[in-house]
C-alpha positions in Angstrom: 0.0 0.0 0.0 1.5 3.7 -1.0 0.6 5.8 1.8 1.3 9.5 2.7 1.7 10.9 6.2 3.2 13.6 8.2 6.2 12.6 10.5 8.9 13.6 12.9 12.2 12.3 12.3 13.4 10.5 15.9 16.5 8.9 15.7 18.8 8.0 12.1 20.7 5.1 11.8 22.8 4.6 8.9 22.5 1.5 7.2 24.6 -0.1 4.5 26.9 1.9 2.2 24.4 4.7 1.4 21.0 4.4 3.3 19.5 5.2 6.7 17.1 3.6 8.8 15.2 5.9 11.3 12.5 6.1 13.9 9.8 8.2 13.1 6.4 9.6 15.2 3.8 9.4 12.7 0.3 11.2 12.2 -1.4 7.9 10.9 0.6 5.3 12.3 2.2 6.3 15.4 6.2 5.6 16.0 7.4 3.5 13.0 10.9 2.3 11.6 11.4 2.9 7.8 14.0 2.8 5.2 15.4 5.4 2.9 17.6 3.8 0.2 20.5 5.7 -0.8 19.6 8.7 0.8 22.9 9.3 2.1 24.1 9.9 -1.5 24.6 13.5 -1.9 23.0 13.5 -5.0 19.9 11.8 -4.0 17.3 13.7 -3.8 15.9 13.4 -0.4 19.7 14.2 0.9 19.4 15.9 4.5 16.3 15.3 4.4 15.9 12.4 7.3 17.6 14.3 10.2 16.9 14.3 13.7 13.7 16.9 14.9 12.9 17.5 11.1 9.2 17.4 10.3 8.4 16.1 6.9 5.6 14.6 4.3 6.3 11.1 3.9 5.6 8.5 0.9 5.3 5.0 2.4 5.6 1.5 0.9 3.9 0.4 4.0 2.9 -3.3 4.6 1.8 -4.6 7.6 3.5 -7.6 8.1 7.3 -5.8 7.9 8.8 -4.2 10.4 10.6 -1.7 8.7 8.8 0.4 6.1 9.9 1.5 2.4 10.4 5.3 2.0 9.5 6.2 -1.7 9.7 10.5 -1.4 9.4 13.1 1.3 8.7 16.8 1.6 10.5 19.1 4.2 8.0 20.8 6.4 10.3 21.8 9.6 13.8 21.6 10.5 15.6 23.0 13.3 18.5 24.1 11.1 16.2 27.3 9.8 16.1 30.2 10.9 20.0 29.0 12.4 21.4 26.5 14.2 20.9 27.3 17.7 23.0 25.3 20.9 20.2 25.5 23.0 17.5 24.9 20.9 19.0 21.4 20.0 19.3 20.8 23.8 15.7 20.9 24.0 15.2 19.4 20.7 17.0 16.0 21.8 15.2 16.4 24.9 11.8 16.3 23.5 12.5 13.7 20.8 14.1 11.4 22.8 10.9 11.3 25.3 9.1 10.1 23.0 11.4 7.9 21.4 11.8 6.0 24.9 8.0 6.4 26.0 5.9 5.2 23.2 5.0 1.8 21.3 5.3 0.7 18.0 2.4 1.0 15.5 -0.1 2.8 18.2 -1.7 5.7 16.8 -2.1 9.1 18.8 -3.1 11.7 17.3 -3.1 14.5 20.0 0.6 13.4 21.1 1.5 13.6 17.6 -0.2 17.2 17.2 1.5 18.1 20.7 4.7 17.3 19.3 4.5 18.8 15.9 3.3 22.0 18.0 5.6 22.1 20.3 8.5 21.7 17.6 6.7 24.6 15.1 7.4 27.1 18.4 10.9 25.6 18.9 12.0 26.2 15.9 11.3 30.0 15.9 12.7 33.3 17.0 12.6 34.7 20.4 11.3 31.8 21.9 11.4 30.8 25.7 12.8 27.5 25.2 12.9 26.2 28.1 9.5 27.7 29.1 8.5 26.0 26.1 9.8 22.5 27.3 8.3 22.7 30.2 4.9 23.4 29.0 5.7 20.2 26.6 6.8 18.1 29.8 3.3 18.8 31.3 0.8 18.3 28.4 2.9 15.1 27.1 2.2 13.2 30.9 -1.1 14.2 30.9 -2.0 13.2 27.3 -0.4 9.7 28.4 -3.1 9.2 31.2 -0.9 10.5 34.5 -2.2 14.4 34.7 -1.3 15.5 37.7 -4.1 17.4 39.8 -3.4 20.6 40.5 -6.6 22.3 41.4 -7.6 20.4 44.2 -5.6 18.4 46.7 -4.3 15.3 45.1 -4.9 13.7 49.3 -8.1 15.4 50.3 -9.7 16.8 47.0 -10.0 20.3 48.8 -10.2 22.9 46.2 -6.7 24.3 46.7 -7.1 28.2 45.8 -9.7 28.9 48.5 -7.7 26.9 50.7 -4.4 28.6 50.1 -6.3 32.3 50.7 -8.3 31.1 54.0 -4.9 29.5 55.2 -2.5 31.8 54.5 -0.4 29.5 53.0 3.2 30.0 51.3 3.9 26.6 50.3 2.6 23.4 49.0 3.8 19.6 48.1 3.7 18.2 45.2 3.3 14.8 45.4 4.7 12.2 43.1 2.5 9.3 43.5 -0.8 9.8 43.0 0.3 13.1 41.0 -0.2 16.6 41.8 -0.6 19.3 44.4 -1.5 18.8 48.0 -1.8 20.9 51.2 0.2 20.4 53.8 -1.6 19.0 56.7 -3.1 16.2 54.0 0.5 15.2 53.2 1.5 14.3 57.1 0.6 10.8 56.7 1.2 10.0 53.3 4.8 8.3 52.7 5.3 8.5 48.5 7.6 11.1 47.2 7.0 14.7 47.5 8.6 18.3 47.0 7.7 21.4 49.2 7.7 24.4 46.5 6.1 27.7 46.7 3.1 28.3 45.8 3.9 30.8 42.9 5.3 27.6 41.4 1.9 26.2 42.1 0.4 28.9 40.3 2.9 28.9 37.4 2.1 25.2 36.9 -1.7 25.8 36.5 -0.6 28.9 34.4 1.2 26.3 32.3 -1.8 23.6 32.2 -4.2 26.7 31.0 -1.9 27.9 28.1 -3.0 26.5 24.8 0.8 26.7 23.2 3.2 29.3 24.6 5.0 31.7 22.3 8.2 33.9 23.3 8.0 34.6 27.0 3.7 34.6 27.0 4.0 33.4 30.6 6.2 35.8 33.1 8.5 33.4 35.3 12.1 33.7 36.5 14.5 31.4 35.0 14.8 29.5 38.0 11.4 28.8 38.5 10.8 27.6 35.0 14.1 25.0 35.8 12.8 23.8 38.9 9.6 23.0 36.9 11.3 20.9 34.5 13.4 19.5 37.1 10.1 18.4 39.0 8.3 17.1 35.6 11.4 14.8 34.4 11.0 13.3 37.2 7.3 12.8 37.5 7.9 11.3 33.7 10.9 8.9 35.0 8.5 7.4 37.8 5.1 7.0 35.4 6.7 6.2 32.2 9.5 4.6 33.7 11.5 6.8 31.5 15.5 8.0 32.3 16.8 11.1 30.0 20.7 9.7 29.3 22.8 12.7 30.3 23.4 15.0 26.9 27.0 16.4 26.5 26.2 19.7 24.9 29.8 19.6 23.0 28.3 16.6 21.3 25.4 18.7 20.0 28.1 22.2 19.0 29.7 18.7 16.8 26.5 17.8 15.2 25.3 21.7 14.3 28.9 22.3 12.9 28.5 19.1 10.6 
């Protein structure tokens, strides 16, 4: 069957004398492995096309019984080369590819991670963007898509409505728990023994600033830089213990190789 879909490029592998096979998130299909024959021929014309975080069209040869599917042509939609290769934009980049590389099955179609992560990717890849804001937002809609939103307007312990709460209280701090995920007050966490962080509750309020925003753009939400990092910090980890998910450690000289390639 000749098929065409949109995909995100995931990991390449080269393969043989002139071809690559790579892992790619698909709009039809879900994550798939395919084939591009000769593609690493300079002259071919799909050259530097199948690159890591590019989004492109794809022309299948798909069968169902083969593991790895035939690429016949392709179209460049997105690549994080353009406007300019940018250090910390690739950090991100590997970041967010690599989660779902490690956190999703073969041949299971999802459409709303799929438009997450063509979303997210369409903001990353312009100017003046927030990036780690940005990844942060990503960290948050990607659990919840997967089934493990955290609650974060009432007490993940007590189901208290948590604003109210905070005001009548007075309070200046709240946990967030890991297991079952989200915010709690205080007194309702005395008893319980899973994992759980004491933050502030502006970091409370950023985080259900972050679950309202459609798709940040530039610096949309106002946060210091440290917030938005203990954030992340907090949401890697809520991914490792649901998903069962490790980031390996990036060395960013690595990445200054690959964008000087």
């Amino acid at each position: 069957m000749i098929t065409k879909t949109r995909a995100v490029i995931l990991r390449e592998t080269k393969y043989s004398d002139q071809s690559k096979i790579c892992s790619v998130y698909t709009r039809e299909f879900g994550k798939i492995s395919v084939i591009i024959k000769g593609v690493r021929n300079p002259k071919n014309k799909l050259s530097g096309l199948f690159s890591a975080g590019n989004v492109i069209d794809l022309i299948l040869y798909k069968k169902s019984n083969r593991d790895i599917q035939i690429v016949t042509d392709g179209n460049l939609i997105l690549s994080p080369m353009v406007p300019a290769p940018d250090i910390d934009r690739f950090a991100i980049l590997y970041r967010i590819i690599d989660l779902v590389r490690h956190t999703t099955e073969r041949d299971e179609k999802n459409l709303s991670l799929f438009t997450l992560l063509t979303g997210t990717l369409e903001q990353l890849y312009r100017n003046g963007i927030n990036f780690q804001q940005l990844y942060t937002w990503f960290l948050l809609r990607f659990i919840s898509i997967l089934g493990f939103q955290p609650s974060l307007r009432f007490c993940v312990l007590s189901g208290t409505e948590l604003l109210p709460a905070v005001k009548t209280m007075k309070l200046k701090e709240l946990y967030f728990v890991m297991n079952p995920g989200g915010l709690s007050l205080p007194g309702a966490s005395e008893e319980c023994s899973a994992k759980k962080y004491l933050i502030p509750v502006r970091l409370a309020t950023l985080l259900n600033a972050l679950a309202s925003t459609r798709l940040p753009s530039g610096d949309s939400l106002k946060a210091e830089p440290g917030d938005i990092e203990t954030l992340w910090h907090l949401l890697q980890e809520y991914c490792s213990l649901h998903l069962g998910y490790t980031r390996p450690s990036k060395n960013l000289s690595i990445v200054s190789q690959i964008l000087l390639k």
